[in-house]
C-alpha angles and dihedrals in degrees: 000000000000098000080052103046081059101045086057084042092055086038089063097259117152113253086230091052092058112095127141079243092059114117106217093213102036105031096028100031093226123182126211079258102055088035088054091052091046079050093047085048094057100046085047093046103039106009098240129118112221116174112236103164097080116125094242117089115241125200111224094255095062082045084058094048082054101055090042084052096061101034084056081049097055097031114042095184098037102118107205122215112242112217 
């Protein structure tokens, strides 16, 4: 969460707006662009793809499943913390 809480701080999002509960298209107004730079972020940061363009909103905990998903995915062995 906490890779994610610092890519929407670098995008400009308010601090008091971030919770695991937080939808990125409803509460945080979010466009594809913006989505595709959280997504590019992620991939940077972390090294994993997660798809974020999809027409469903997502909260940013699902992002963060996601991203758990796939780091489980590329990295067998990798243990990821739970918050």
């Amino acid at each position: 969460m906490d890779t994610l809480k610092s890519i929407l701080l670098n995008l400009g999002i308010p601090e008091e707006s971030i919770s695991e509960d937080t939808l990125l298209q409803r509460d945080l107004q979010l466009d594809s662009v913006e989505a595709v730079e959280i997504a590019l972020g992620l991939k940077r940061i972390l090294g994993v793809s997660v798809k974020l363009e999809s027409r469903q909103d997502m909260t940013l905990a699902q992002v963060c499943n996601q991203v758990e998903e796939a780091i489980a995915q590329n990295h067998p062995n990798h243990v990821t913390p739970t918050d």
